[in-house]
N, C-alpha and C positions, 0 to 999 in steps of 0.2 A: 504494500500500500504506500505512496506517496505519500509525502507529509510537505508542508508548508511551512515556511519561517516560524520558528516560536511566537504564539501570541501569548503577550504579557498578561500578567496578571497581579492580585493583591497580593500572593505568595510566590510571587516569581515567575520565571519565561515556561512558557512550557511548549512542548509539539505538539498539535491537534492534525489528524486527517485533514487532507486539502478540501475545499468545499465548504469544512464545518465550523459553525463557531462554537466559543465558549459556552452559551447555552443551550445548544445541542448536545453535548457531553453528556452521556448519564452521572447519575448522582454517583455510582460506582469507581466513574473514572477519573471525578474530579476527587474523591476519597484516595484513590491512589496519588492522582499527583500532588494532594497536600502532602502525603505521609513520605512519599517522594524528597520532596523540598526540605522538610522539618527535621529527616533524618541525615541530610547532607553535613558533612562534618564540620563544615565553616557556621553553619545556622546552630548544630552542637556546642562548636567550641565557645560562640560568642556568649550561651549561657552559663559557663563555668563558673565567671568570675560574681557576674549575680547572687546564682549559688553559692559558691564559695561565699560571696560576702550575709546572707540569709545563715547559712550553717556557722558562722561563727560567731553571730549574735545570739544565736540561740542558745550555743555551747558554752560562750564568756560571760554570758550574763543570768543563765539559768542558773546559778548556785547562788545567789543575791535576791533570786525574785523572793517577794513581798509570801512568806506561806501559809494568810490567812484573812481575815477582818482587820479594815484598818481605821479609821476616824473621816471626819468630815466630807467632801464630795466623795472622796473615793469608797467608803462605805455605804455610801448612797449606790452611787453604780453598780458596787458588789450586791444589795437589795434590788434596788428596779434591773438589771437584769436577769436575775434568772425568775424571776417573775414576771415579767417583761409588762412592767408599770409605765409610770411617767417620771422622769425626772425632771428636779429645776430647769427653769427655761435655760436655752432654747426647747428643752424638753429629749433632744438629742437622739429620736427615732431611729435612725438607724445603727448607731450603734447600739442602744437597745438590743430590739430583732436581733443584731449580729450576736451579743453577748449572751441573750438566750439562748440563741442556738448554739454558742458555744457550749456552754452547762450543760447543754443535753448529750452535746457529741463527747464531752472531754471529761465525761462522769465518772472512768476509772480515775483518774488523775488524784480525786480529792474532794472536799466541799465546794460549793458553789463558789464561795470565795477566794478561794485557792484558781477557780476554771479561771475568773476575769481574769487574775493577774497573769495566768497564763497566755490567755487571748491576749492582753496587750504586747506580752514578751515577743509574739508570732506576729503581731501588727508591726512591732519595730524591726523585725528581722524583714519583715517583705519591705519596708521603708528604705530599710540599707539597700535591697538587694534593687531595686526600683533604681535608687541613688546610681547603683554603679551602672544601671542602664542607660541611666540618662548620658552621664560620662562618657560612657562607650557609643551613644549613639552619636554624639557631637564630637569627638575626637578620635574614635576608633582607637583607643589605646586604654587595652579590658584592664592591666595591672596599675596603671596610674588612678582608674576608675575605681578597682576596689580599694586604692590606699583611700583614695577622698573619702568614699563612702565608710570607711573606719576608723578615718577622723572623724568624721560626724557623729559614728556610735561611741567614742571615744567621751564626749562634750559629757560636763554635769549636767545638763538637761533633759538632753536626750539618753542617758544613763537611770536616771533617776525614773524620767516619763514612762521606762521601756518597764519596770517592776511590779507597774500596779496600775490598778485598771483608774481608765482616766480617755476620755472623748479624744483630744488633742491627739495624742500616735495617732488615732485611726484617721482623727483631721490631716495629719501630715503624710501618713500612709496614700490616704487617698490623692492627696495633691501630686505626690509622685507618680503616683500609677495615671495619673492625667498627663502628667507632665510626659510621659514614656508615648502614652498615645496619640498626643500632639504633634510630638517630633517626628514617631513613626508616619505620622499622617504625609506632613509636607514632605520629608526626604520622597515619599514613595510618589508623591506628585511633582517633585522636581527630577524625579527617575521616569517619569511616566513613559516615556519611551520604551521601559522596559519593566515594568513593575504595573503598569494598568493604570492611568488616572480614572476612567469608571469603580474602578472597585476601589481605590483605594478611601474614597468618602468613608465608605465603614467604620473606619478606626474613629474618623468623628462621630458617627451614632454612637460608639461603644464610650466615646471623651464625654458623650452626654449623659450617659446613662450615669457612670462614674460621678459626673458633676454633678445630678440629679442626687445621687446618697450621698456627699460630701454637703450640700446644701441641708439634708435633712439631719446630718450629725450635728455641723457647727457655724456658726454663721460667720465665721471667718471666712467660711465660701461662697460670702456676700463679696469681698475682696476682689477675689480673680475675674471677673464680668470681662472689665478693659483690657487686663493683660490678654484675656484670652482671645476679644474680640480685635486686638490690633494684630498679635499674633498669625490669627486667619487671613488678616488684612495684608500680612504682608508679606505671607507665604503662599497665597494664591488670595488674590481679589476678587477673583473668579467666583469662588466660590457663592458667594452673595448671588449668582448669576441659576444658580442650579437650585432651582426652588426645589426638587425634591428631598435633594440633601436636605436644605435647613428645614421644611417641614416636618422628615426623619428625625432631626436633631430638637426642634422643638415638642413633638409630640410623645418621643422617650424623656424628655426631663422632665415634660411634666408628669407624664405616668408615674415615671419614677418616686416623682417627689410625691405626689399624690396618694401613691399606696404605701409607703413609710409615713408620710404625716398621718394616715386614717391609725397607725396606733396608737395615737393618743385618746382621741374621742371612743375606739371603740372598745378599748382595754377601761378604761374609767368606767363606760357604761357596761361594763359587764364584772363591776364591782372589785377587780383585783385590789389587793390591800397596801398596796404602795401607789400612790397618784398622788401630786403635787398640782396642787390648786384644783381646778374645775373644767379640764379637758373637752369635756362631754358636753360641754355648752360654747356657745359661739365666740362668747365675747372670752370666757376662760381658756377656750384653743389659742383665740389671737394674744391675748396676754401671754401667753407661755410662750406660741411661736416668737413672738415680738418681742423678746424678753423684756417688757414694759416694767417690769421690779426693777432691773439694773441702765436704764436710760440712764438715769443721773450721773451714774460712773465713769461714762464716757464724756472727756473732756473735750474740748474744740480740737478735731485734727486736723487744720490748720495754723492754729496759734503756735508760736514758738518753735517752728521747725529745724532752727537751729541744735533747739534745745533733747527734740525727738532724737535728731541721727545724732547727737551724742548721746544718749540714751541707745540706741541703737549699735554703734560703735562701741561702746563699753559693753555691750554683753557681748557678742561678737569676739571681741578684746579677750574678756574673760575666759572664752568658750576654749577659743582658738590658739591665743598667743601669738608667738609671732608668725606663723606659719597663715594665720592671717593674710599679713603681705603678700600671698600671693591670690587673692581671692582679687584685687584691682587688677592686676594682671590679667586675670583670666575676663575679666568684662571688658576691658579694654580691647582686647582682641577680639570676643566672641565679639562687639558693636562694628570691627573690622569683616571680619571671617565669617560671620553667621550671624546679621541682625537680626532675624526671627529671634533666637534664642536667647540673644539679648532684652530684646523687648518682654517676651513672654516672662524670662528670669527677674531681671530689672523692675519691671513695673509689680510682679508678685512682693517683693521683696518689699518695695517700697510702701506700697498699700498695706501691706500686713504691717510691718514694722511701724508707721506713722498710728494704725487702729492698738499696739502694743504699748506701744509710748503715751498715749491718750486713755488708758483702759486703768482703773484703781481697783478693782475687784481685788478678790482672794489672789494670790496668788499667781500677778497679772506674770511672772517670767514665763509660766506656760504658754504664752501669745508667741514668743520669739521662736517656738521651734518649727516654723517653716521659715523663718528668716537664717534661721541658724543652717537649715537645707540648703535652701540659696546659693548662700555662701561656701558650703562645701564643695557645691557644684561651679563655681568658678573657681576654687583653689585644683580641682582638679582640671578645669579647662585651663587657667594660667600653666601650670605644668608641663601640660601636655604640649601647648600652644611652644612654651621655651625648647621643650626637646625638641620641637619642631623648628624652629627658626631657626637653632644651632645648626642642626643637619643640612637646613639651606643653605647657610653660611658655606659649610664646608665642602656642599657639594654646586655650590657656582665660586667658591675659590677656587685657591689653588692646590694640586692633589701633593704636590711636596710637603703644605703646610699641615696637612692633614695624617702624611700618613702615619707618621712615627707613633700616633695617637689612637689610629686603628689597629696597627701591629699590635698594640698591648693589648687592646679591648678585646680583639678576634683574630687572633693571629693565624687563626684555618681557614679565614673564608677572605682574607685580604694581603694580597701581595705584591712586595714594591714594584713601583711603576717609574715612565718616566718623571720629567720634571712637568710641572704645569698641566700633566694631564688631569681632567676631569675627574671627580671623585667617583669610581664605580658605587650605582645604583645597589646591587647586590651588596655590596660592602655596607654601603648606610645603609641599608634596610636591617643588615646584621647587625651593626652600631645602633641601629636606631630600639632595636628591642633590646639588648646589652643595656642602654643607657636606661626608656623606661625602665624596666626592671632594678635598677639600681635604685633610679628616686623613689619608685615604688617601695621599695624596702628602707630608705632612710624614712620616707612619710610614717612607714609602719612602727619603724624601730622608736618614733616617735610617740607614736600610740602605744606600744607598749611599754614605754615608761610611766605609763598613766594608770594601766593595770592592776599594780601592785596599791596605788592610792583607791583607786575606785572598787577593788573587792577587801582592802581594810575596813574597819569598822567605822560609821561618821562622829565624826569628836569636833569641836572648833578648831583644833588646827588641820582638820582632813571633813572639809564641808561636803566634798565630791565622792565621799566612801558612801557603805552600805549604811543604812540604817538597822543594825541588827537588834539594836536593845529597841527600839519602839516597835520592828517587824511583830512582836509577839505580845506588847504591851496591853493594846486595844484589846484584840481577843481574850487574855486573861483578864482585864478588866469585867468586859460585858458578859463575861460565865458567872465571876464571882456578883455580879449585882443580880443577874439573872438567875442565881441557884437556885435551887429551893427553898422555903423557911427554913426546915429542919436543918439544913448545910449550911444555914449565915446567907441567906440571899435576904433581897429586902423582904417587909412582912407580907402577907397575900393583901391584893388587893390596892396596892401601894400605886399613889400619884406620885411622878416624875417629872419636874419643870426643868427642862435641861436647853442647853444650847444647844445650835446646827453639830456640832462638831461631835458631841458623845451623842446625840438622838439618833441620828443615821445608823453609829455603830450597835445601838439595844434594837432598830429598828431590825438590823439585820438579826439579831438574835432573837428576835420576837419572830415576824415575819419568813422566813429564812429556814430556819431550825426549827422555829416552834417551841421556844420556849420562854414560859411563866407571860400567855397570854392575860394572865391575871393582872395583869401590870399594865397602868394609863400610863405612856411615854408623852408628853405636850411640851412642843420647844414654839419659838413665834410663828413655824408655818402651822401648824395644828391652829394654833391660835386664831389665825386671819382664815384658814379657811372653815372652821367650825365656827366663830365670832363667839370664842372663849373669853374675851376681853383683856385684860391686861395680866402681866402675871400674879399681882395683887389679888385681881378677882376670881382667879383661880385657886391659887390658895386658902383665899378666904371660903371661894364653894367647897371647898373639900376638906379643912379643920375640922377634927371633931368626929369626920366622917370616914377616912379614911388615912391611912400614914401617908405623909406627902413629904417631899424630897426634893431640892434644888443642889442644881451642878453647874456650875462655872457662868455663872449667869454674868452678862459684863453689859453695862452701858444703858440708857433707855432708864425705863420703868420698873426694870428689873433687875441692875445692877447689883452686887451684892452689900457692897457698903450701904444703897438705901434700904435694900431685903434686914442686915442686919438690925437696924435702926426701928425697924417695923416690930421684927418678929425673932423669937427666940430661935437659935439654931442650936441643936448637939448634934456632935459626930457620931455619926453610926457605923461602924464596922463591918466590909464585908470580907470575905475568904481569903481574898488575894492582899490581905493586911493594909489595905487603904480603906480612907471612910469616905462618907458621902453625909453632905448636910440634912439636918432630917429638921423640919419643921418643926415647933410644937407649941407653938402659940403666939396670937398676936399679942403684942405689946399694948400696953393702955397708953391713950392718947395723951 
């Protein structure tokens, strides 16, 4: 049978019968020439280093992960997911669903709480391994790609984030996995001669869908809009032109977002015992979606922008050190070599980072870690970018001045020549992976100086270690208040006025476990969403009535200094030899 010039496709050139097209193939034979293509040893190799960098996040950081119930948001998450409730706004939907279905899959493992912290462990390993994609897809050089990408798992942030379940990895996870299908996108339409520009749209339905669950995790994925839309803009304008793509792309994000957001209203209306605020009603979806509690925290991000990027630049500073300095390097050149990627990376970076510097919440250095991506992915493009120049250098100078320097590097594949001749091709190619490989391994030898700080235990002077004396603290805390009477738990029937930070963790133990459902837990969201009134008026409903109990109440109406001023406090004793404040009467006026 004759055959015809390969016609292109989204997974490569292939041969078809003459006469036929692509769409005439049975379904048979295009299953052959994927597995064809995917099994080719360049298409193998190029996944190594990914892998590679995925299996050693997993491996370096699994002896540190978090091995139980923790405190504040992250005990919330360990509760609303494997119940798959609602949590604080934005409400966080998809990862939710995601974290459920991790507890169900990962049930030998351990308790529910133990599954999150492993989901997150496995959300920062595909982060890494995304990172080195991106590297490798913008500079074709897979070992400078996995060093960057183990800088980055290297950072206190991303070390810490990667332990315990927390929205943000999977916010950053997913920005990668965007990031990976965007570039694939355009490369395969500036190849289209040979890779198919009809099919290659795909990858953007598939950057939708993605965007679509990043939107319903975090609203940091309010951020990317621009980057993404100049991106397209300037990687084919075209595209604007092919109304069915963007149709395709607007009708999966919305779906998308649309069946992750229905868990909040339909999980609340079907009574689950974790929900945060009033989901199930209109105006309590948009409060949640809209996270209308925390407006106020968000300061002008425009004022002071000075003030931002050094706020920005010092975490960055902190993260990195000086290895830093190569991260302008790498933008400088990608705005040269690859404005797409500059744009897309640049403006990410920039938007996140300015919403970061503007943001006073808990715990606002969780915003920086897609800025802190970013920058990893330019310290590994600067690198790569300098091996590269060098080798230009050498191979449009002159081949005298070069060679004495090749003879040491690779003394098998390069041999003297005349004067002034040309640098052989072959020889830098052989120099050229010689050298990667080298800075690859200072960049690493680099991160692995940091290894020995980041698996000791965290003290003040080692802020970037593990936290091993608190990994276990919460949990023996919320057993011994949760025990039973007879073992020293509080008495049956015991009110609880607690803050966000310990209600979470008794929530998971009530909730969760199932245990000493006997027990009112009420901290200020019980409050606002029951209209329990103040903590004053709860106390006083409950005096007399039942043992009531205040923990760490700080600020407001319910501070403890005005609490002690009020009412008599003794300490109560529970198992794990700490007490808790136990109410026992108001004071006369």
């Amino acid at each position: 049978m004759t055959t015809r010039p390969a016609e292109s496709n989204e997974d490569g050139p292939t041969s078809l019968p003459a006469g036929e097209s692509r769409e005439s193939v049975s379904p048979l034979a295009r299953a052959a020439e994927f597995y064809r293509h995917h099994t080719d040893p360049a298409f193998i190799l190029a996944l190594t280093a990914p892998l590679a960098a995925f299996l050693i996040v997993l491996f370096v950081a699994a002896p540190t992960l978090a091995p139980g119930v923790l405190n504040w948001d992250n005990a919330e998450f360990q509760t609303v997911g494997p119940l798959m409730g609602t949590a604080h706004p934005t409400g966080y939907a998809s990862y939710i669903v995601l974290g459920w279905l991790a507890t169900v899959l990962l049930q030998p493992l351990g308790d529910p709480a133990y599954r999150m912290n492993v989901l997150q462990l496995v959300l920062a390993a595909v982060a890494a391994g995304a990172t080195v994609a991106i590297v490798q897809l913008v500079t074709d050089r897979r070992w400078v790609a996995l060093a960057a990408a183990m800088t980055l798992a290297s950072t206190t942030l991303f070390w810490r984030l990667s332990l315990h379940s927390d929205p943000h990895m999977f916010n950053l996870t997913l920005v990668a996995i965007l990031f990976v299908l965007l570039l694939t996108w355009a490369h395969r339409r500036r190849n289209s001669e040979l890779e198919g520009a009809a099919h290659s749209d795909r990858w953007l339905v598939a950057a939708a869908f993605v965007y679509g669950v990043a939107l319903t995790n975090h609203s940091l994925a309010l951020m990317l809009p621009p980057a993404i839309a100049l991106f397209l803009l300037v990687s084919d304008w075209r595209v604007i032109l092919r109304w069915r793509t963007v149709l395709a792309c607007l009708v999966v994000l919305a779906a998308t977002a649309a069946i992750f957001y229905a868990e909040l209203p339909l999980r609340a209306a079907m009574g689950v015992s974790q929900v945060y605020g009033h989901p199930n009603t209109w105006d309590g979806f948009l409060s949640i979606v809209t996270a209308e509690q925390f407006r106020g925290d968000l300061g002008d991000p425009l004022a002071n922008l000075s003030d931002k990027l050094a706020a920005n630049i010092n975490e960055l500073w902190g993260s990195f050190g000086p290895v830093l300095l190569l991260a302008p390097v790498g933008l400088v050149t990608s705005v040269v070599r690859r404005f797409n990627f500059a744009v897309l990376s640049g403006l990410t970076a920039a938007s996140v980072g300015i919403f970061a510097a503007s943001y006073s919440s808990g715990d606002p250095e969780r915003y920086y870690l897609v800025v802190l991506f970013v920058a990893s992915t330019w310290i590994g493009v600067g690198v790569a970018d300098l091996i590269d120049g060098g080798l230009w250098l050498a191979e449009s100078g002159r081949r005298d001045r070069f060679d004495r320097f090749l003879l040491r590097l690779a003394p098998n594949r390069v041999t003297p020549s005349e004067p002034n001749a040309p640098v052989s091709k072959r020889a830098l190619g052989g120099t050229a992976a010689i050298v990667e490989l080298l800075v690859a391994i200072g960049l690493l030898a680099n991160v692995g100086l940091l290894l020995p700080a980041r698996l000791a235990p965290q003290s003040a002077s080692n802020p970037g270690g593990v936290t091993e004396a608190l990994w276990t603290t919460d949990s023996a805390w919320m057993h011994a208040v949760l025990a039973p009477t007879d073992k020293g738990g509080v008495p049956a029937n015991a009110v609880i006025v607690s803050w966000w930070g310990a209600s979470t963790t008794l929530w998971y133990g009530q909730r969760v476990l199932g245990l000493r459902p006997d027990v009112y837990v009420v901290d200020d969201v019980t409050r606002i969403d029951f209209n329990l009134g103040t903590v004053q008026d709860v106390l006083d409903r409950n005096l007399g009535r039942r043992p009531v109990f205040v923990i760490q109440l700080d600020g407001g109406d319910g501070g403890m200094v005005a609490l002690r001023k009020q009412y008599d406090l003794q300490p109560f004793r529970i198992p794990n030899g700490s007490t808790l404040d136990q109410v026992v009467r108001a004071k006369a006026a």
